[in-house]
Biopython code that builds the backbone (N, CA, C, O; Angstrom):
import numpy as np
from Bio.PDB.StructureBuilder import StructureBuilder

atoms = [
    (1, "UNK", "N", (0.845, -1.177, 0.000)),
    (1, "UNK", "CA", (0.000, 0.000, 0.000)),
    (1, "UNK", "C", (0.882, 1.230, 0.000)),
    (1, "UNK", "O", (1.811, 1.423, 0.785)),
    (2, "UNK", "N", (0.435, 2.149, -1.099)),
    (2, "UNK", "CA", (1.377, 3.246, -0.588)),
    (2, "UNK", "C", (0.401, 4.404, -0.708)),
    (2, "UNK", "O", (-0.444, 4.400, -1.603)),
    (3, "UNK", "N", (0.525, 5.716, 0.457)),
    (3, "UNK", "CA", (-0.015, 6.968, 0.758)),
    (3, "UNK", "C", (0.627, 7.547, 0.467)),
    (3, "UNK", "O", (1.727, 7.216, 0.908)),
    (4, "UNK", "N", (0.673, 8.946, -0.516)),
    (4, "UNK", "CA", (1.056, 10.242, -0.157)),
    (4, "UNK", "C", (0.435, 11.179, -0.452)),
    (4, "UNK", "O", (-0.381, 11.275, -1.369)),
    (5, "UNK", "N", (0.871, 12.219, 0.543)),
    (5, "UNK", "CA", (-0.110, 13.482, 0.607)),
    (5, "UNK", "C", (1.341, 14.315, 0.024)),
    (5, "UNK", "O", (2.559, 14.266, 0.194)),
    (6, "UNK", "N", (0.289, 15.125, -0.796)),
    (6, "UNK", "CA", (1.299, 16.050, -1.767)),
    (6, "UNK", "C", (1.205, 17.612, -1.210)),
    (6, "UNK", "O", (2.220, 18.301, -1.320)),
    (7, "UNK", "N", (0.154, 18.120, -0.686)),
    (7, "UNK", "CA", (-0.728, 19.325, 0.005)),
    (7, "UNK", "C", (-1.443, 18.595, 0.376)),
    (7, "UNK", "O", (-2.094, 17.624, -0.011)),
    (8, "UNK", "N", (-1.171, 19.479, 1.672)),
    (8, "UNK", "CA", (-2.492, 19.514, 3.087)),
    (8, "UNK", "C", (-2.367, 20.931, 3.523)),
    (8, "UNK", "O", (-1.324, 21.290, 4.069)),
    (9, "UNK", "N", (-3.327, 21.748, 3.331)),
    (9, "UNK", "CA", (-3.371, 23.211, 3.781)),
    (9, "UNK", "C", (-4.381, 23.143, 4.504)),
    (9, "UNK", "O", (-5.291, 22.406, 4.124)),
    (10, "UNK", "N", (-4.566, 24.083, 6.090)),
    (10, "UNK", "CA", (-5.101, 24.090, 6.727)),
    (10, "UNK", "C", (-5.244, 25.172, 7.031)),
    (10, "UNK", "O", (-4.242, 25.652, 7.562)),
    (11, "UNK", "N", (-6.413, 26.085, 6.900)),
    (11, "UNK", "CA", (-6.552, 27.839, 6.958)),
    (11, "UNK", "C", (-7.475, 27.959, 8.310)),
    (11, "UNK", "O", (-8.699, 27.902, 8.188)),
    (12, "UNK", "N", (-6.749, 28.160, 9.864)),
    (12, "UNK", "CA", (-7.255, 28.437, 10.844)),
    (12, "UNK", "C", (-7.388, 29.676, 11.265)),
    (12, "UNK", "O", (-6.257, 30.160, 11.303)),
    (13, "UNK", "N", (-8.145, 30.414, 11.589)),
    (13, "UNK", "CA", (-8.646, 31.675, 12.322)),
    (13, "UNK", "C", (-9.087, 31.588, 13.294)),
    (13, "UNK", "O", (-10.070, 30.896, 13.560)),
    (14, "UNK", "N", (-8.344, 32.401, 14.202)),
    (14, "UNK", "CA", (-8.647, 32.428, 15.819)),
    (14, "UNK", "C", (-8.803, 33.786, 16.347)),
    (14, "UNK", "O", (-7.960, 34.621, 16.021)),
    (15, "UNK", "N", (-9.793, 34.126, 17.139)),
    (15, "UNK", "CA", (-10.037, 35.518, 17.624)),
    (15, "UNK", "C", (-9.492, 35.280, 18.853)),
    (15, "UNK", "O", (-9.786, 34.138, 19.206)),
    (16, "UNK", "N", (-9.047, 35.665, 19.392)),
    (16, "UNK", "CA", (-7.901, 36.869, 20.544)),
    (16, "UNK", "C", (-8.188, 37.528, 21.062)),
    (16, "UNK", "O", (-9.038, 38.234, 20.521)),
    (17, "UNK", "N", (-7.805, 37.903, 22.459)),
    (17, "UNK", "CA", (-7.284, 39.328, 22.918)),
    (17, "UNK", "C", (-6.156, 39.709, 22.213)),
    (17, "UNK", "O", (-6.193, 40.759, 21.570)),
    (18, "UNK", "N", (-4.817, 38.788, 22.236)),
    (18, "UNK", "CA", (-4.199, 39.512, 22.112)),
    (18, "UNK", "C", (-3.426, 38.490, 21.030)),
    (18, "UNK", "O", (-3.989, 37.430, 20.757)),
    (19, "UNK", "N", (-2.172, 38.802, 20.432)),
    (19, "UNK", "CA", (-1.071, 38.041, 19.149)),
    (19, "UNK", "C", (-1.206, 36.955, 19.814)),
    (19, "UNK", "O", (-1.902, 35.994, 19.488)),
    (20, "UNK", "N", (-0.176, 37.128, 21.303)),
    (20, "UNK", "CA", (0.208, 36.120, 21.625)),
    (20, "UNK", "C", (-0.825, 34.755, 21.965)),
    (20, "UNK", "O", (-0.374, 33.619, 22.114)),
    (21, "UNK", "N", (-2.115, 35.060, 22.045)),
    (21, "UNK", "CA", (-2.957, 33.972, 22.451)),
    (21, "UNK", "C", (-3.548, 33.598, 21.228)),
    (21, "UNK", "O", (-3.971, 32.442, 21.218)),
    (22, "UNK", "N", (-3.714, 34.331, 20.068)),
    (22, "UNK", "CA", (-3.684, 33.947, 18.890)),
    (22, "UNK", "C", (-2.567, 32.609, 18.519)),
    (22, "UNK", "O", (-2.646, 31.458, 18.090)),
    (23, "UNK", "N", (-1.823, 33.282, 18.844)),
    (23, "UNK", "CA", (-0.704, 32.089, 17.743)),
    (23, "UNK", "C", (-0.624, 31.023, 18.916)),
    (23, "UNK", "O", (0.147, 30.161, 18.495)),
    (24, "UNK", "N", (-1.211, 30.542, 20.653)),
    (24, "UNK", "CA", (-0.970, 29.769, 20.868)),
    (24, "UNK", "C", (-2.112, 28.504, 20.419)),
    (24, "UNK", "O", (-2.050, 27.278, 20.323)),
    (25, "UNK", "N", (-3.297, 29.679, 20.186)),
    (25, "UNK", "CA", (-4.499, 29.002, 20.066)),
    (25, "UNK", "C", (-3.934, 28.080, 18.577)),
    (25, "UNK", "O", (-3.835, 26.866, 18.401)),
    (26, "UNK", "N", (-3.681, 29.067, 17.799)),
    (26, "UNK", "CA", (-3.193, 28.605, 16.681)),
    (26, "UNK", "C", (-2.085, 26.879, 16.358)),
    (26, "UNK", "O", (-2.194, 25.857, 15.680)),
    (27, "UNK", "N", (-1.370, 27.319, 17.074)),
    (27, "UNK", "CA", (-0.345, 26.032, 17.634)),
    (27, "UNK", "C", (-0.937, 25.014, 17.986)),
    (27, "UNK", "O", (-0.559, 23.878, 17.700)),
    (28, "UNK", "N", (-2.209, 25.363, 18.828)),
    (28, "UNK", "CA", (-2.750, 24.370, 19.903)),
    (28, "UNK", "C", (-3.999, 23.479, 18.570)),
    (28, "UNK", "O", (-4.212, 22.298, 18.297)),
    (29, "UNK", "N", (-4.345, 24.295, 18.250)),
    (29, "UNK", "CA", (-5.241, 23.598, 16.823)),
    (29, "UNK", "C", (-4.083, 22.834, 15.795)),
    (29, "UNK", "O", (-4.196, 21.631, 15.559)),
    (30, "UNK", "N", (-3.374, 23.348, 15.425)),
    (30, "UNK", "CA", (-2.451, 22.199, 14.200)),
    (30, "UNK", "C", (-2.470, 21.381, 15.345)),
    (30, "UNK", "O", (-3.456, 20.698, 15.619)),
    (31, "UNK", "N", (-1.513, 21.399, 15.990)),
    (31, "UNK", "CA", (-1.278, 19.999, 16.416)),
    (31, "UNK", "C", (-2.215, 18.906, 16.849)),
    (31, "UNK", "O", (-1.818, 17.759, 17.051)),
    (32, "UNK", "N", (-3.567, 19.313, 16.998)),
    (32, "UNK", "CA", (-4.763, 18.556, 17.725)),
    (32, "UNK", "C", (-5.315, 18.289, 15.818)),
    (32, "UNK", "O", (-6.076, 17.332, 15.669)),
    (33, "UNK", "N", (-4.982, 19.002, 14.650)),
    (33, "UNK", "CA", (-5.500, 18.467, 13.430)),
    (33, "UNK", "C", (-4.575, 17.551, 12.856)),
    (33, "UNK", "O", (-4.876, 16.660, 12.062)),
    (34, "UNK", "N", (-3.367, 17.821, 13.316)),
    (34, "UNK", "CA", (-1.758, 16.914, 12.730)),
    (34, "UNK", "C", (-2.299, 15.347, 13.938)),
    (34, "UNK", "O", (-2.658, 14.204, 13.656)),
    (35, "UNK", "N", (-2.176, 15.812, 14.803)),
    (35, "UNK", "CA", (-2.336, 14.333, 15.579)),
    (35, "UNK", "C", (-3.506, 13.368, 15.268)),
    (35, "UNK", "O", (-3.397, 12.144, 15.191)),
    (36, "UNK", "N", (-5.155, 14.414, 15.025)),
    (36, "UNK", "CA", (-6.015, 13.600, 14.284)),
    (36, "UNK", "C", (-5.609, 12.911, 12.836)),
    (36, "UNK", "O", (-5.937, 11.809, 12.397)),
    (37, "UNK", "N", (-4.960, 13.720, 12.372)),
    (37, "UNK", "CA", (-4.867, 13.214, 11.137)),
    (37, "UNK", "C", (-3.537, 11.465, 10.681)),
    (37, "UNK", "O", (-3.546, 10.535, 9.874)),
    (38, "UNK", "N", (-2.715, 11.916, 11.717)),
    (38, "UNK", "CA", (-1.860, 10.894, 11.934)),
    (38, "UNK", "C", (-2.624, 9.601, 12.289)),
    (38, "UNK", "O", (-2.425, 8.489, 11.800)),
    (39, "UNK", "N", (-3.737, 10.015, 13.434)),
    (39, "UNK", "CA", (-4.354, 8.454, 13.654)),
    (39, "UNK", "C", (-5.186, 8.157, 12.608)),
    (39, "UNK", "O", (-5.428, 7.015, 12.216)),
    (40, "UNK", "N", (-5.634, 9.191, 12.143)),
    (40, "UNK", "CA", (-6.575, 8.385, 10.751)),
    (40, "UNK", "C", (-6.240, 7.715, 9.638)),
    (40, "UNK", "O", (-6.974, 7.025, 8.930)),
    (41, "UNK", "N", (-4.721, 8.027, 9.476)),
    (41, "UNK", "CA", (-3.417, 7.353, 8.872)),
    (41, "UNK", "C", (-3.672, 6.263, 9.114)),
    (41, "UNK", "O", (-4.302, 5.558, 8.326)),
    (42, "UNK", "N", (-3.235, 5.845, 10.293)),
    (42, "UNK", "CA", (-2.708, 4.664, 11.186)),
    (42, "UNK", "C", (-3.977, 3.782, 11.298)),
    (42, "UNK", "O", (-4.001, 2.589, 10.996)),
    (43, "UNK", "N", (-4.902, 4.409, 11.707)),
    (43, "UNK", "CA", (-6.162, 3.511, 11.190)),
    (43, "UNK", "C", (-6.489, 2.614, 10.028)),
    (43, "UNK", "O", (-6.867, 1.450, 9.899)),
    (44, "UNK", "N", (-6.182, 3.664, 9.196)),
    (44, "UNK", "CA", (-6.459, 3.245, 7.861)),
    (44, "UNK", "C", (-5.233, 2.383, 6.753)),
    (44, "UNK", "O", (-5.618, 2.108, 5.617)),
    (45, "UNK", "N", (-3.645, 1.967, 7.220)),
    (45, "UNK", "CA", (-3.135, 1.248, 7.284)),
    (45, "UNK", "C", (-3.560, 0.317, 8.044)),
    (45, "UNK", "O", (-3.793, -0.645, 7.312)),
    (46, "UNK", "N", (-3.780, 0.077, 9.055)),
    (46, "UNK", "CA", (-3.967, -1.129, 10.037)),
    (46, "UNK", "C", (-5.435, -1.909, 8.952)),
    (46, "UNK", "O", (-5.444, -3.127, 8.776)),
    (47, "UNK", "N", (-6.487, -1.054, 8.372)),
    (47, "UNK", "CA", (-7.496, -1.411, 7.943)),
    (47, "UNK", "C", (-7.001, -2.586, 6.389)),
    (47, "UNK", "O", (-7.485, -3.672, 6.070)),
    (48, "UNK", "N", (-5.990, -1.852, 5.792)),
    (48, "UNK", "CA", (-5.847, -2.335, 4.800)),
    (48, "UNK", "C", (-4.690, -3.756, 5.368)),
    (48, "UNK", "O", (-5.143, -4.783, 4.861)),
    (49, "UNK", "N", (-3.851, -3.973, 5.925)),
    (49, "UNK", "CA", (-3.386, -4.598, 6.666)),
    (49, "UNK", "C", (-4.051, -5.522, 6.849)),
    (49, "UNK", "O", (-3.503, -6.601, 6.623)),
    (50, "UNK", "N", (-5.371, -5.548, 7.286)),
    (50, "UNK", "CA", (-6.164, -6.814, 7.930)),
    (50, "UNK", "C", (-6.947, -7.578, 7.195)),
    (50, "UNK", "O", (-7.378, -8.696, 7.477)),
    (51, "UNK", "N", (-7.176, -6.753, 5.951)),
    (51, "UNK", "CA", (-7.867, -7.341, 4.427)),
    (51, "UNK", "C", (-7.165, -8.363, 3.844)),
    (51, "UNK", "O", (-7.552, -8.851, 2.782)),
]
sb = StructureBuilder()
sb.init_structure("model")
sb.init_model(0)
sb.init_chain("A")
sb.init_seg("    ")
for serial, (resi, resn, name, xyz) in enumerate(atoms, 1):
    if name == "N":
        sb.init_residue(resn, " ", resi, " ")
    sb.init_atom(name, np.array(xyz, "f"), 0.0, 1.0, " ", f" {name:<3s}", serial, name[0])
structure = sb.get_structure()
């Protein structure tokens, strides 16, 4: 089996007080969409795997 992702763009907007809670909010979302997306990977190898 082979995957690849060629583009993955992800356009997040976050309202703030201020920059800095912007860009953590910001941080704090990729990584909670990068980590979903990794297990849905991993899922979906394991799926083809078991076929």
């Amino acid at each position: 089996m082979s995957l690849e992702i060629k583009n993955l763009v992800i356009n997040v907007r976050v309202a703030g007080s201020s920059d800095e809670e912007k860009k953590e909010s910001v941080e704090s979302l990729r990584s909670e969409i990068l980590d979903e997306c990794r297990e849905m990977i991993s899922e979906s190898i394991g799926n083809v795997r078991e076929r």
